[in-house]
C-alpha positions as CSV (number, residue, x, y, z in Angstrom):
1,X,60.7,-70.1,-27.5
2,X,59.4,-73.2,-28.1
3,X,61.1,-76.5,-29.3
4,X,60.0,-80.4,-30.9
5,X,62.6,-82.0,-29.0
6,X,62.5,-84.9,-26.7
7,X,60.9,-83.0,-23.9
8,X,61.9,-82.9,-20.4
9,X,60.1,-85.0,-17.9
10,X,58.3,-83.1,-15.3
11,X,60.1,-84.7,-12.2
12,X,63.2,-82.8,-13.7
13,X,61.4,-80.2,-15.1
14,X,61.6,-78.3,-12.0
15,X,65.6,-78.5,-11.4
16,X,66.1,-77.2,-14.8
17,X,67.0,-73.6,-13.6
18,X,69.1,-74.9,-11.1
19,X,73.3,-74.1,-11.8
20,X,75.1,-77.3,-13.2
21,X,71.8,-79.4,-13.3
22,X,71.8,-81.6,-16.6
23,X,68.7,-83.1,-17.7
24,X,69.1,-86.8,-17.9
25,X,69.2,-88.3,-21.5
26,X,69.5,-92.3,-22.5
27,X,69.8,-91.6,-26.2
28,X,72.5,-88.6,-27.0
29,X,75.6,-87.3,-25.0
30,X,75.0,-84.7,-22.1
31,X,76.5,-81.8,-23.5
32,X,77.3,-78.1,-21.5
33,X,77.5,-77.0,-18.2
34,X,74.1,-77.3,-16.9
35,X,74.8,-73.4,-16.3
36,X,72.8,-71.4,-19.5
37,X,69.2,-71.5,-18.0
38,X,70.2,-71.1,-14.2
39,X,71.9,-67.5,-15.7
40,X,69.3,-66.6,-18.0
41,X,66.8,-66.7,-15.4
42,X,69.1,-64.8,-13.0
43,X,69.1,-61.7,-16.0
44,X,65.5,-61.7,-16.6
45,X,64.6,-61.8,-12.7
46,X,67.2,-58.8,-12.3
47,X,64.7,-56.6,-14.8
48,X,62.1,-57.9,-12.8
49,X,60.8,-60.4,-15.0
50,X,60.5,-63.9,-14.9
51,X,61.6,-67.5,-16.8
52,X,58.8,-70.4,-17.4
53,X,58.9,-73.6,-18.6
54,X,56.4,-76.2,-19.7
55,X,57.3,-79.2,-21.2
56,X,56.1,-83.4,-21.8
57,X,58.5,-85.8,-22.9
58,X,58.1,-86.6,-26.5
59,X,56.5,-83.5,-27.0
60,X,59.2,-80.7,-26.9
61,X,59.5,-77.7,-24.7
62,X,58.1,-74.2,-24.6
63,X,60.2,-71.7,-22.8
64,X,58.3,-68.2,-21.8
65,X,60.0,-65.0,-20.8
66,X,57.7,-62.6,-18.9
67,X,59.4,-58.6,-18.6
68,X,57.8,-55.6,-17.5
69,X,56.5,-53.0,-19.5
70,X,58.3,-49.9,-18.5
């Protein structure tokens, strides 16, 4: 899944997956829990697969989901 928002910088980049972490924002309201990718990952590693992220700022994000084949 792969987005053209602002991006995430990569000094946060790696607490993204971590439950009740919010990437930090000037321009727009911090909205949610910080909770949704933290319990994604937690499903997809329970099948025995795993959750990636890249992203730049300014240049969106691209979220892979790796699973299996059974």
């Amino acid at each position: 899944v792969s987005d053209s928002g602002p991006g995430i910088a990569e000094a946060e980049l790696e607490n993204i997956f971590v439950p009740f972490y919010r990437v930090t924002q000037k321009d727009s309201a911090i909205k949610g829990m910080g909770l949704g990718l933290s319990i994604a990952r937690e499903i997809i590693e329970a099948h025995g697969g795993k959750l990636e992220a890249v992203s730049s700022p300014g240049q969106g994000s691209q979220f892979t989901i790796w699973l299996p084949k059974v």
